[in-house]
C-alpha positions in Angstrom: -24.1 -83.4 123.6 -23.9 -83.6 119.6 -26.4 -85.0 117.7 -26.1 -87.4 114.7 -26.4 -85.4 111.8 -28.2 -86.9 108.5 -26.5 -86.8 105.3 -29.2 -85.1 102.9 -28.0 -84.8 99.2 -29.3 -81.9 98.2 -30.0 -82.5 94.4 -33.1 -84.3 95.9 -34.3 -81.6 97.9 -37.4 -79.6 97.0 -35.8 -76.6 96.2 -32.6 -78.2 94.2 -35.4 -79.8 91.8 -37.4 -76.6 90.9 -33.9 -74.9 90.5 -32.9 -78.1 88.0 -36.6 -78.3 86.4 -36.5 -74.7 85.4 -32.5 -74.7 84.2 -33.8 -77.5 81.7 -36.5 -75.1 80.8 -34.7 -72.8 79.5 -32.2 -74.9 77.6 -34.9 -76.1 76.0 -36.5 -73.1 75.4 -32.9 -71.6 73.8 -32.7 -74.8 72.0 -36.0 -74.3 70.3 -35.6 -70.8 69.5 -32.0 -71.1 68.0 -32.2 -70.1 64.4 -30.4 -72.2 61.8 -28.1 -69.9 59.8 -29.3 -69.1 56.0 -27.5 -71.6 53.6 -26.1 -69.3 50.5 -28.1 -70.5 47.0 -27.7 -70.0 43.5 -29.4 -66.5 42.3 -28.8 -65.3 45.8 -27.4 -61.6 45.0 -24.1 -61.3 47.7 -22.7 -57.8 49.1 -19.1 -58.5 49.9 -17.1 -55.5 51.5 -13.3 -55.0 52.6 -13.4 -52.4 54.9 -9.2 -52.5 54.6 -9.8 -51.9 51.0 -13.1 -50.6 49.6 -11.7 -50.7 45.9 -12.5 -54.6 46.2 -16.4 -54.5 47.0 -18.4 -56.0 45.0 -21.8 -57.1 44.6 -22.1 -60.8 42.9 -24.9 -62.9 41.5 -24.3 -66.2 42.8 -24.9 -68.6 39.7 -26.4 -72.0 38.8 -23.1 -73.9 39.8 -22.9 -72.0 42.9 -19.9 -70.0 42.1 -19.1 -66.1 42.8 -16.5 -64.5 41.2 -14.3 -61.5 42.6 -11.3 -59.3 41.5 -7.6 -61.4 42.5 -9.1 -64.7 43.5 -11.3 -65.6 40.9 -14.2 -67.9 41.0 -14.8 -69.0 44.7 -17.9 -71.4 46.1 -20.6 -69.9 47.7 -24.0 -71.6 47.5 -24.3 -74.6 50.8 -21.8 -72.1 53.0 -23.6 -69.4 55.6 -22.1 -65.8 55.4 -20.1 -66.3 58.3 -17.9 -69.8 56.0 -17.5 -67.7 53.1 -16.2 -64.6 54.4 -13.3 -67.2 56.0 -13.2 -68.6 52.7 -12.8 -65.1 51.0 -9.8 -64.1 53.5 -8.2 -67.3 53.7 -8.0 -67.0 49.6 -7.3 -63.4 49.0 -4.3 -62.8 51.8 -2.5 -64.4 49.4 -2.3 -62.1 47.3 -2.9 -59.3 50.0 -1.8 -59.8 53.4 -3.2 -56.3 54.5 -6.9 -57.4 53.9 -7.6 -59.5 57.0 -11.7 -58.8 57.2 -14.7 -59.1 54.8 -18.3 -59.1 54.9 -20.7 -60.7 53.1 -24.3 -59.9 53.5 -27.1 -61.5 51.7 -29.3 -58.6 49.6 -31.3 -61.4 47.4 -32.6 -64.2 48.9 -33.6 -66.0 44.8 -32.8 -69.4 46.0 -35.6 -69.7 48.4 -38.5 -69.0 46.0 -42.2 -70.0 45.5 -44.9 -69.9 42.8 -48.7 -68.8 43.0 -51.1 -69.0 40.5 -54.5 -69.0 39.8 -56.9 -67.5 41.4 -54.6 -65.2 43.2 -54.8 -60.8 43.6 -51.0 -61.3 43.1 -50.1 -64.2 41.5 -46.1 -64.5 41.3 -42.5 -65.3 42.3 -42.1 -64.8 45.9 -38.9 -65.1 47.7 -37.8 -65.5 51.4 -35.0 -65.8 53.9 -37.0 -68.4 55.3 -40.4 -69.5 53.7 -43.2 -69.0 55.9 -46.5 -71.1 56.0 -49.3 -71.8 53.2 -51.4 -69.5 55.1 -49.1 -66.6 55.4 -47.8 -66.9 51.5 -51.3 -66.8 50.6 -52.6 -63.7 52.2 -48.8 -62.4 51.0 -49.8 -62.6 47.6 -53.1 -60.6 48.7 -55.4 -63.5 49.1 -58.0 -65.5 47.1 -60.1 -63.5 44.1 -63.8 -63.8 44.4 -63.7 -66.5 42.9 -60.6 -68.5 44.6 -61.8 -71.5 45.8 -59.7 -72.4 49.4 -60.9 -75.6 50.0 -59.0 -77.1 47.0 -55.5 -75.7 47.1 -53.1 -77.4 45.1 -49.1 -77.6 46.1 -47.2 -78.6 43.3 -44.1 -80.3 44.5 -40.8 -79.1 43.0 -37.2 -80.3 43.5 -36.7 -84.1 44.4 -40.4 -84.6 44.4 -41.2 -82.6 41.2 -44.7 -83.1 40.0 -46.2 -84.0 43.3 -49.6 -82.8 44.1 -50.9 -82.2 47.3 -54.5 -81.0 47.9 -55.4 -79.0 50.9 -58.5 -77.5 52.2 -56.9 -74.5 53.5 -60.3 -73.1 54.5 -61.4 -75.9 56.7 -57.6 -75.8 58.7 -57.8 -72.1 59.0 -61.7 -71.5 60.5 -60.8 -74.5 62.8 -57.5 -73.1 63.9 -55.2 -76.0 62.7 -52.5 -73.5 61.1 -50.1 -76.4 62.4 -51.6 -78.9 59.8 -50.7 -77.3 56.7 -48.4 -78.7 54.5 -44.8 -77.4 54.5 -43.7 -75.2 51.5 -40.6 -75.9 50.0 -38.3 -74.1 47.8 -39.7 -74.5 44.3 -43.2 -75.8 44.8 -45.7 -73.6 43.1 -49.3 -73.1 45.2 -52.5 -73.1 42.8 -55.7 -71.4 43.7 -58.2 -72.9 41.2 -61.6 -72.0 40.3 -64.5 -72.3 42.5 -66.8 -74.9 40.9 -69.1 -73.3 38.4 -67.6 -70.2 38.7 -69.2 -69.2 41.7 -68.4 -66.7 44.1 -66.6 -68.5 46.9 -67.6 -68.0 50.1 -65.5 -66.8 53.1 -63.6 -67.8 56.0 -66.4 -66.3 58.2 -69.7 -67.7 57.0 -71.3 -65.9 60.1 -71.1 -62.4 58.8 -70.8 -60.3 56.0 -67.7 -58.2 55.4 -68.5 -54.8 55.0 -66.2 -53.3 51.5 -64.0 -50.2 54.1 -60.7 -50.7 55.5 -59.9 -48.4 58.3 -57.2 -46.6 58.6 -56.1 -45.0 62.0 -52.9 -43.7 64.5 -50.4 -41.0 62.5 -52.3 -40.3 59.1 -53.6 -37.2 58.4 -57.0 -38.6 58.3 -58.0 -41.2 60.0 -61.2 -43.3 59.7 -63.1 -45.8 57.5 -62.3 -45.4 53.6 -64.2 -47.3 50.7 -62.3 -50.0 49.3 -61.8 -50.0 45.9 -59.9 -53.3 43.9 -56.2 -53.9 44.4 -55.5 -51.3 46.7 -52.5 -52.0 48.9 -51.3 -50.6 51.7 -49.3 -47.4 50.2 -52.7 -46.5 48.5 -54.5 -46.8 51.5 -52.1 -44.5 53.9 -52.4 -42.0 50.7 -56.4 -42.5 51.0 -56.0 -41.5 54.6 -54.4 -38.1 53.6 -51.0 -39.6 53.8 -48.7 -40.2 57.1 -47.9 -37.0 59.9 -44.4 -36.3 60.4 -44.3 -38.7 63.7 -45.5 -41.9 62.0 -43.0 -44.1 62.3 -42.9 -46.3 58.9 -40.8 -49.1 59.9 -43.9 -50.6 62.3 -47.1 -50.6 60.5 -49.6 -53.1 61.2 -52.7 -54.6 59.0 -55.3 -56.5 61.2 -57.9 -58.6 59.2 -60.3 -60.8 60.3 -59.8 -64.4 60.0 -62.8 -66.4 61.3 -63.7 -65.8 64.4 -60.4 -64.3 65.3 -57.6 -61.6 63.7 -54.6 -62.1 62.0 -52.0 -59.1 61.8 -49.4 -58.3 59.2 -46.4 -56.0 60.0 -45.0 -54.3 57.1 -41.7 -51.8 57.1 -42.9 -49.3 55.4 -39.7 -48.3 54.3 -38.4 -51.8 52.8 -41.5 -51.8 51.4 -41.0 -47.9 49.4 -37.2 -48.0 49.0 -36.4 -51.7 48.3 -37.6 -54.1 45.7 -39.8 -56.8 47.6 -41.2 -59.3 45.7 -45.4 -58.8 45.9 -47.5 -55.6 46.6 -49.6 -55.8 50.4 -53.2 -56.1 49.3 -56.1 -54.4 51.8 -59.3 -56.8 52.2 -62.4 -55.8 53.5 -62.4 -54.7 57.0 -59.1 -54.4 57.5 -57.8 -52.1 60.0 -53.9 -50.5 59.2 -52.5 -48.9 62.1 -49.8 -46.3 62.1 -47.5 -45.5 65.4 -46.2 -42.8 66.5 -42.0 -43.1 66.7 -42.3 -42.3 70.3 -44.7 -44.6 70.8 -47.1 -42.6 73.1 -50.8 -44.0 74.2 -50.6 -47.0 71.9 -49.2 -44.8 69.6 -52.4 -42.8 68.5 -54.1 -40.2 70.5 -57.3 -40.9 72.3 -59.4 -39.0 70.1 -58.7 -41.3 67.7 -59.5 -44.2 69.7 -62.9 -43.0 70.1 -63.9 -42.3 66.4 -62.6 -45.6 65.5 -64.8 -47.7 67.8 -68.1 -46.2 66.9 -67.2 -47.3 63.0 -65.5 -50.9 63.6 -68.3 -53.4 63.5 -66.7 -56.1 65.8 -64.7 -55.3 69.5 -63.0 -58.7 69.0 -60.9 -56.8 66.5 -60.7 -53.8 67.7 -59.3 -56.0 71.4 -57.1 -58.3 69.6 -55.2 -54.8 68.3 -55.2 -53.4 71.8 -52.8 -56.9 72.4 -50.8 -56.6 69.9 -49.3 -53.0 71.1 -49.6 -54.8 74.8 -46.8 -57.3 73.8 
């Protein structure tokens, strides 16, 4: 006897819909994450190598018209293409001349075009320059936060480019100790960020009203030695490690971290220690009170720092909360 068998389409069964829910997931997921290409600017410094012929490499400025110029073809456009368009460009112009040169690359060693001002009240007040420009938070505490008397609560973003002389004010403080990073205004190229004076010319007060920061910086994983140090004005972080009786031969440079308090929680900075010795990067990394620098080991052992020195850290650190948030960062 056969049975009458039900059609069932199976895009509606249980099973076919997680499988479809979670595909779209990750589309959207890749979709988010994708990175936009950099755009080439003007004052954007260009590395351009032939490996067929090395005789041609060149490094180029680009200029205010967005033009580069190179040996046999001349003056070429650069500024609005990515790398990947201009090296085309490059070959399709220069196998004109010279068939046998099929290959270039171009590689991005400036990145001028993108730039920002800070002024004001300011440890590092300046020029800064990024691939991509990061968030009025992050530039802030790049130009090694607010003086004493640096008064959060009244930023000022000067608006360059189309909407030159724009002024936006933003209490930076208030979006910061309530966790609203998302809020804060978007920096463009060419807007200049202004810490003014705190009224009267009092000492401003801090992020976290709730305790008082003591004036150390700690200092632990592969240094010579580790522990709290006194913190003396506009010392950055290659002071600091020299403070600390310098870095053991198994530190590994390229993944140092800074963890500073932020309110009630931690922010942490990583800094490529050697970018930061052995290439010119726009800014020195200024240590605040409290903060905690933490040096690896390159093979990466027990969090990268013996246990010993796990031990005499805790007793000095006056909050868990920071020393927990660090213990996640070398979970992830």
């Amino acid at each position: 006897m056969i049975k009458d068998c039900k059609k069932t389409n199976i895009y509606k069964t249980p099973f076919a819909k997680v499988l479809l829910f979670l595909f779209s997931a990750i589309l959207i997921s890749i979709s988010a994450n994708a990175q936009q290409p950099y755009v080439i600017g003007s004052e954007d410094v260009l590395e351009i190598r032939f490996w067929q012929d090395s005789n041609l490499d060149a490094t180029v400025k680009v200029t205010r018209d967005g033009k580069i110029s190179l040996d046999i073809i001349g003056e070429i456009q650069a500024a609005g293409q990515t790398t990947a368009q201009l090296e085309r460009d490059i070959i399709r112009q220069i196998s004109r001349y010279n068939s046998v040169i099929s290959q270039a690359v171009v590689r991005v060693a400036e990145y001028n075009n993108q730039k920002v001002f800070i002024s004001g009240q300011i440890l590092a007040p300046g020029k800064y320059t990024y691939e991509v420009i990061p968030d009025l938070w992050t530039i802030i505490n790049e130009a090694g936060g607010a003086t004493e008397l640096g008064d959060l609560g009244r930023v000022l973003i000067i608006r360059g480019g189309e909407n030159a002389g724009e002024v936006v004010t933003v209490n930076v403080r208030e979006l910061v100790t309530s966790g609203k990073l998302q809020e804060l205004p978007q920096i463009r190229s060419g807007d200049t960020i202004e810490l003014p004076r705190t009224p009267a010319g009092l000492p401003a007060s801090t992020l976290s009203q709730s305790q008082e920061l003591r004036n150390l910086f700690y200092v632990i994983g592969e240094v010579n030695v580790p522990g709290a140090v006194n913190l003396e004005r506009n010392i950055d972080i290659l002071d600091a490690i020299a403070l600390a009786g310098g870095p053991t031969s198994d530190a590994n440079l390229k993944k140092a971290r800074i963890i500073s308090k932020a309110g009630a929680g931690t922010q942490i900075k990583r800094v490529n220690l050697k970018k930061y010795t052995n290439e010119a990067i726009a800014g020195r990394v200024f240590i605040r009170p409290e903060d905690v620098i933490v040096l690896p080991r390159k093979s990466g052992g027990l969090l990268g720092m013996r246990v010993t020195e796990w031990v005499a850290i805790v007793g000095g650190i006056s909050t868990f909360v920071l020393m927990g948030d660090a213990l996640g960062v070398f979970g992830n």
